[in-house]
C-alpha positions as CSV (number, residue, x, y, z in Angstrom):
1,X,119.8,76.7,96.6
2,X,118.3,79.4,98.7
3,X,116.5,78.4,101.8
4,X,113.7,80.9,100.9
5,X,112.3,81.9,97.2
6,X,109.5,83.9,98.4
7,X,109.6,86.8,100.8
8,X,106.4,88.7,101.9
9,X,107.4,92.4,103.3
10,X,105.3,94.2,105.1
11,X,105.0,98.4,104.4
12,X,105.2,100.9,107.3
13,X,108.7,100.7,109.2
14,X,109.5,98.2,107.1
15,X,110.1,99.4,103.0
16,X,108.6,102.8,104.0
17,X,108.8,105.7,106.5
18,X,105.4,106.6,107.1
19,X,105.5,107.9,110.6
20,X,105.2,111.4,109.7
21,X,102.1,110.8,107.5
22,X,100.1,108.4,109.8
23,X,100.8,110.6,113.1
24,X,99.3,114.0,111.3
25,X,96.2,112.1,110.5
26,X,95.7,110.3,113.7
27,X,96.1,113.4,115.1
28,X,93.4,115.0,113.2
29,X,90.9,112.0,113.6
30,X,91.2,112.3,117.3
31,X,91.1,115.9,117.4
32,X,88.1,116.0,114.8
33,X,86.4,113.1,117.5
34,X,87.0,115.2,120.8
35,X,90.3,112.9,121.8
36,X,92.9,114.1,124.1
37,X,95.8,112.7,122.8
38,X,98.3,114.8,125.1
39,X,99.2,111.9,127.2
40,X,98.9,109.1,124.0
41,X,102.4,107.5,122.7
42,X,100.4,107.8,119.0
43,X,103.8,106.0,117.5
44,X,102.8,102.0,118.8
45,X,100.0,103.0,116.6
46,X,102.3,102.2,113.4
47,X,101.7,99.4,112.2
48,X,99.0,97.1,113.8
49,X,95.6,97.6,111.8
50,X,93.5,100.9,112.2
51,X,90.3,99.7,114.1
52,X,92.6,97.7,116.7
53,X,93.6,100.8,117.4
54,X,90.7,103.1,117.1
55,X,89.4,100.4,119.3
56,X,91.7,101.7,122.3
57,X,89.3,104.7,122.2
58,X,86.4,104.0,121.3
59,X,83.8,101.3,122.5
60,X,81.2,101.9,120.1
61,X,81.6,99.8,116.8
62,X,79.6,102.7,114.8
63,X,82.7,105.2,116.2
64,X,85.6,102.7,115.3
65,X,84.1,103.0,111.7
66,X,83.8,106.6,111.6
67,X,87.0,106.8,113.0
68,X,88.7,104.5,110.4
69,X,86.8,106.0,107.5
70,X,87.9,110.1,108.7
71,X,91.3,108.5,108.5
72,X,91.6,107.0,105.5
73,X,90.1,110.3,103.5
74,X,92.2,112.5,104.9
75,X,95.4,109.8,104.5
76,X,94.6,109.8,100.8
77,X,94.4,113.2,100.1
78,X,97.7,114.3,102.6
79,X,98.9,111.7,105.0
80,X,100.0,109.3,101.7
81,X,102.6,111.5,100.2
82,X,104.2,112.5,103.5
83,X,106.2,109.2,103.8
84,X,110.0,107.8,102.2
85,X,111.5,104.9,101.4
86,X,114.2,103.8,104.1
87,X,117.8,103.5,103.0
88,X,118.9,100.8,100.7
89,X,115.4,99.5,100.1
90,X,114.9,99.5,96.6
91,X,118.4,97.7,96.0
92,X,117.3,95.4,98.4
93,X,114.4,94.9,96.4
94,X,116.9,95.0,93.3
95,X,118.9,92.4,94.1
96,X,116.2,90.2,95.5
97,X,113.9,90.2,92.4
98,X,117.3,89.9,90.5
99,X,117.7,86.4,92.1
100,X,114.4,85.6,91.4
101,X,112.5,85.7,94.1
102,X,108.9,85.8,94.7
103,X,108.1,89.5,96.1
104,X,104.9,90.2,97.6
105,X,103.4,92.9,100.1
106,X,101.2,91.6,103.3
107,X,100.5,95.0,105.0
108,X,97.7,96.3,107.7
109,X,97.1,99.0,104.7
110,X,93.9,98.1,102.5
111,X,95.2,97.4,98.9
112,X,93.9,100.0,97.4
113,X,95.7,102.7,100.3
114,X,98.9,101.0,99.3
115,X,98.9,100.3,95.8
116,X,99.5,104.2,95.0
117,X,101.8,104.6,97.8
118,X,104.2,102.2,96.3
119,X,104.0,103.5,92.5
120,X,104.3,107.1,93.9
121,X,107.8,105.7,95.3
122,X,109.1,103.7,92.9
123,X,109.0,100.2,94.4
124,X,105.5,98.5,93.1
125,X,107.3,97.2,90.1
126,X,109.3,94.9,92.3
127,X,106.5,93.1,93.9
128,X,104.9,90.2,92.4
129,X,101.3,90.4,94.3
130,X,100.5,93.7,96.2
131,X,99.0,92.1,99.6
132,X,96.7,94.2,102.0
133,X,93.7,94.4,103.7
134,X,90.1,94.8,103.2
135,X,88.6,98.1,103.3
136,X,85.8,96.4,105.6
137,X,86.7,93.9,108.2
138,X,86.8,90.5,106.6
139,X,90.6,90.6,106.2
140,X,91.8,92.7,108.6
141,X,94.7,92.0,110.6
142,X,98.0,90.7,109.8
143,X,97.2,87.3,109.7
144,X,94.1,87.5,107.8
145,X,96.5,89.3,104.9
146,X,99.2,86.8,105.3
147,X,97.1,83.9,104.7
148,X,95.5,85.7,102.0
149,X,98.8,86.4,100.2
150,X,99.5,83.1,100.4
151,X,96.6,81.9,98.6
152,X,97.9,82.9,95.6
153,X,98.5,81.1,92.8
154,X,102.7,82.5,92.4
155,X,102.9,81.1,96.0
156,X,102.0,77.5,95.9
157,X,105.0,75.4,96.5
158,X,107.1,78.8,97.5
159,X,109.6,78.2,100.8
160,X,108.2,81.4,102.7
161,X,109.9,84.3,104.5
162,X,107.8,87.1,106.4
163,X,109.6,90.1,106.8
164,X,108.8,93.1,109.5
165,X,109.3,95.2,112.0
166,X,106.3,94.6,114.4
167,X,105.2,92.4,116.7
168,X,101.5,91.6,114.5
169,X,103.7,91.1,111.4
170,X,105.9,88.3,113.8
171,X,102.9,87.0,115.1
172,X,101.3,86.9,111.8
173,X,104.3,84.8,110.5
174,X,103.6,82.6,113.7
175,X,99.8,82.0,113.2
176,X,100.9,81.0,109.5
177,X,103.4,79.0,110.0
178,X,105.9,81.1,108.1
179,X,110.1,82.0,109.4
180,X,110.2,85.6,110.1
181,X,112.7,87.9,109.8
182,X,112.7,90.7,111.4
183,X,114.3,94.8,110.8
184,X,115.2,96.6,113.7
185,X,115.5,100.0,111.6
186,X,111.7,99.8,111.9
187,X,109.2,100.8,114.9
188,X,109.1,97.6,116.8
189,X,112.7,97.0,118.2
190,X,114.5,94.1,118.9
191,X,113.1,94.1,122.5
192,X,109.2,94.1,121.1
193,X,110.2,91.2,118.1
194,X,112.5,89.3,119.9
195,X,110.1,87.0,121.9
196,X,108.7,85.8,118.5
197,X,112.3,84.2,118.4
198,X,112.6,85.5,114.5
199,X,115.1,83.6,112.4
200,X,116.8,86.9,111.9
201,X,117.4,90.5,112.8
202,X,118.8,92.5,110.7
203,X,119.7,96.3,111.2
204,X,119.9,97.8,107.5
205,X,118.5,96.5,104.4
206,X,122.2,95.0,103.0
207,X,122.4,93.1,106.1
208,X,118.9,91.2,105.6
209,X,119.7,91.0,102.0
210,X,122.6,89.6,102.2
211,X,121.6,87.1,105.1
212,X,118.2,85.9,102.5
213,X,120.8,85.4,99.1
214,X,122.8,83.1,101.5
215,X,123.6,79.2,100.9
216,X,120.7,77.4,102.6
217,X,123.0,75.4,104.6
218,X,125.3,78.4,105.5
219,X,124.6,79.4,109.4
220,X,122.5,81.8,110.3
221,X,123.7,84.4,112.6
222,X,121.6,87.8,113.5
């Protein structure tokens, strides 16, 4: 028996390279709203969930919404296709669904923003339940989407594993209750998930593929 027969992944630096994509349009949004970003590391940006970062800049609620709405128009139309999957994820995904595993998303991205994103790539057909957040702010950061996925009726009963590469998707793991595992091909790094103490880090898809399709009572080592 496997120890886990559910995973929930999360999206950018995780199953997709989407730096390129979500730097040209922050870029734009803070250019558009009078923003020097000269001196801003716009990369710890990928990942945690717009407004939280929007937030950084602006104080006014009524800005973080205009903000988060310039950026999601002009990620549609552009930022959206100017992403690709990382090495060896969709035979990760393969082998996993293979095994019969529960597969579900639980990303920062609103479903809707991600839905496409993953049929334009090829991998939606592997997921189960395509988790994400709301397009307003009643499920809005990772936690709020994991608890969400979890909800669901495929994952009563279902021994949980988050996967990600950022310290919100550890912490959302935490908050839940869940193991997490975490990829250091990603934009976290092992120094910014390691004091989540995940049950895992793994540095390529094979190697956190093969670690999940394990014995449950074979040792863990990451």
């Amino acid at each position: 028996m496997l120890k886990y027969n559910a995973i929930l992944f999360d999206v950018d630096g995780t199953l997709i390279d989407s730096a390129p994509g979500i730097l040209h349009t922050l870029e734009e949004v803070f250019h558009t709203m009078g923003v020097d970003t000269t001196n801003v590391n716009l990369r710890r940006y990928l990942g945690p969930p717009l407004r939280k970062s929007f937030g950084e800049h602006f104080s006014d609620k009524a800005k973080i919404e205009e903000a988060a709405e310039r950026y999601r128009a002009s990620y549609r139309e552009k930022g959206s296709h100017e992403c690709a999957v990382f090495p060896g994820v969709p035979e990760m995904l393969r082998r996993l669904k293979e095994a019969g595993l529960v597969l579900c998303t639980a990303t920062s991205k609103p479903t809707r923003v991600v839905t496409p994103i993953l049929e334009e790539q090829g991998l939606a057909e592997y997921f189960d339940f395509i988790g994400g957040a709301s397009m307003d702010e009643s499920r809005d950061t990772k936690t709020a989407v994991v608890r969400y996925v979890l909800a669901q009726p495929m994952m009563q009963g279902k021994r949980v594993l988050m996967v990600g590469d950022r310290r919100d998707d550890m912490q959302g793991a935490v908050n839940c209750g869940l193991d997490a595992a975490a990829v250091l091909y990603g934009y976290g790094g092992r120094e910014e998930v390691a004091p989540f103490a995940p049950v895992f880090m793994a540095a390529d898809c094979k190697e956190l593929t093969d670690w999940a399709l394990r014995p449950a009572d074979e040792p863990s080592h990451s």
